[in-house]
C-alpha positions in Angstrom: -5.2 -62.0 4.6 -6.3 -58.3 5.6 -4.1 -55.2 5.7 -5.8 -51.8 6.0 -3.6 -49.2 4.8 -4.1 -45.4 6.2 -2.9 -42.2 4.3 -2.4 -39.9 7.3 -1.4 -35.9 7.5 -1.8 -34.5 10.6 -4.2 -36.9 12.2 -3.0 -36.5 15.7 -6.8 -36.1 16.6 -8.3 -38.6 14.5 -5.2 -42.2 14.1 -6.1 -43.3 18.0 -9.9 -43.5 17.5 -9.0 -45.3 13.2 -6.5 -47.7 14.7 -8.7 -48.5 18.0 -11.6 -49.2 15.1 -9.1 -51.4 13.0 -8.2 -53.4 15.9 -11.8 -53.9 16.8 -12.9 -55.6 13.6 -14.9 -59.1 13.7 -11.9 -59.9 11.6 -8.6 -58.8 13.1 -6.2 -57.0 10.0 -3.6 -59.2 9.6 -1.6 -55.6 9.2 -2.0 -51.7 9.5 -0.1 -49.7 7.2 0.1 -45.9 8.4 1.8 -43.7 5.7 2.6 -40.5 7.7 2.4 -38.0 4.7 4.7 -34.5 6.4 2.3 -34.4 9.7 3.6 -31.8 11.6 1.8 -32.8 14.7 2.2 -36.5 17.0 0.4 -38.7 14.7 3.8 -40.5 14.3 4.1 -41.1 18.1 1.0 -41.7 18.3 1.4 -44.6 15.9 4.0 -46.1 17.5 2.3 -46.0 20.9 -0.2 -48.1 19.5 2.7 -50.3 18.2 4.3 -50.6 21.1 0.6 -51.6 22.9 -0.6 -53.8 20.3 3.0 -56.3 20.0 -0.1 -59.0 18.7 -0.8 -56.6 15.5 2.3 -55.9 12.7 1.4 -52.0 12.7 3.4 -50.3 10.3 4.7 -46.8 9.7 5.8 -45.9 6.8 6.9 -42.0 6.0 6.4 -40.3 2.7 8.3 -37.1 3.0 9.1 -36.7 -0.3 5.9 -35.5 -2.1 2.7 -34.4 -0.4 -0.7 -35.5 -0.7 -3.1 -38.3 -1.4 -1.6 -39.6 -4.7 2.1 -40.3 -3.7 1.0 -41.3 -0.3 
């Protein structure tokens, strides 16, 4: 199986065009895993617009509020 998992803070410009890439893969991830690390922005709606679009794909969203950055993410 494939999962992609994606640290994200504040990707509200960027997590459309990496999920739209994800989904276009020769082989289809058998899961996206978007850790929302604090954004302050719509990365999190944005996420679950594409979740809501893409019923085929288990996109996740998972939210790490409790530390910040790369590591605990």
């Amino acid at each position: 199986s494939v999962a992609i998992v994606i640290p994200a803070y504040n990707e509200e410009r960027f997590i459309g065009n990496c999920l739209q890439s994800c989904l276009h893969q020769t082989s289809v991830p058998d899961e996206i895993v978007v850790v929302n690390n604090r954004s302050t922005d719509d990365t999190d709606k944005i996420v679950r617009q594409f979740q809501t679009e893409h019923p085929q794909v288990d996109i996740r969203l998972i939210a790490e509020d409790d530390y910040q950055g790369i590591v605990p993410t």
